[in-house]
N, C-alpha and C positions, 0 to 999 in steps of 0.2 A: 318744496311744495308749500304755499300759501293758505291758510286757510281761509275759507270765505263764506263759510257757514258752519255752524253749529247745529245737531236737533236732536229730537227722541234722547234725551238724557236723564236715565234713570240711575239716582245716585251718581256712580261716577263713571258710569257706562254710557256712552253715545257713538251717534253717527256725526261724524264730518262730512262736507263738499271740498276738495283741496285743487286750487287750482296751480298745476306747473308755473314757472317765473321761466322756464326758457321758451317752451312752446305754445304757452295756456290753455292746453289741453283740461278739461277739467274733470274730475272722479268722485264716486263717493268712495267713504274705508267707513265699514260697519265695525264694530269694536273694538271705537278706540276708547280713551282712558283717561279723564281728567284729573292727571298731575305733574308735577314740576317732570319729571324724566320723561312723560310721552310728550309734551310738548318741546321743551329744551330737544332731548336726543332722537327721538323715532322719527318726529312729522318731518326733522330737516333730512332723514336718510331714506324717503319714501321714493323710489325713482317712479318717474313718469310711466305712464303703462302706453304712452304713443314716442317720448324718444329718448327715455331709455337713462335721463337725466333725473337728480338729486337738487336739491338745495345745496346741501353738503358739494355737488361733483362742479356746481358752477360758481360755487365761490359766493352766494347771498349768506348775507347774515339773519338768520331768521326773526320772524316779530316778535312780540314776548304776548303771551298769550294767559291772560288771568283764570286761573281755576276757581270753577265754583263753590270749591268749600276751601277753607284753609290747609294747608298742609298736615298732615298729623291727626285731624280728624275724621273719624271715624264715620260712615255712612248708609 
C-alpha cells in the first residue's frame, strides 16, 4: 500500500489515505504511528481490503517515508 496522505497528527499519532499499487483501491487506517518500523514494516504488510493483496505479496519495494520528529525523541 502507497501512501498518499497524511492528516489529523497528534504527536506521533495519525490518520493515513493508503492507496493499493495492485488494484488502487484506496482506504483510510486510523491509528497509525509515525516511526521508522510503521513505516518500513507495517504499511508494506497492509493487505488490500478489495483484493486481498500486500506491497510485501506483490513484490514493490516501498517509498521511504520521513517521520515528523526524529527517531528517539520523545513527544
Amino acid at each position: 500500500m502507497k501512501v498518499i496522505k497524511r492528516y489529523n497528527q497528534t504527536r506521533r499519532d495519525l490518520t493515513i489515505d493508503v492507496q493499493c499499487e495492485n488494484c488502487s483501491h484506496i482506504q483510510t487506517v486510523g491509528g497509525a504511528y509515525d516511526d521508522r518500523n510503521y513505516w518500513d514494516n507495517v504499511v508494506p504488510s497492509f493487505k488490500c481490503k478489495e483484493c486481498g493483496k500486500s506491497s510485501n505479496d506483490i513484490g514493490t519495494k516501498p517509498e521511504y517515508i520521513q517521520t515528523k520528529y526524529p527517531e528517539g525523541e520523545q513527544h
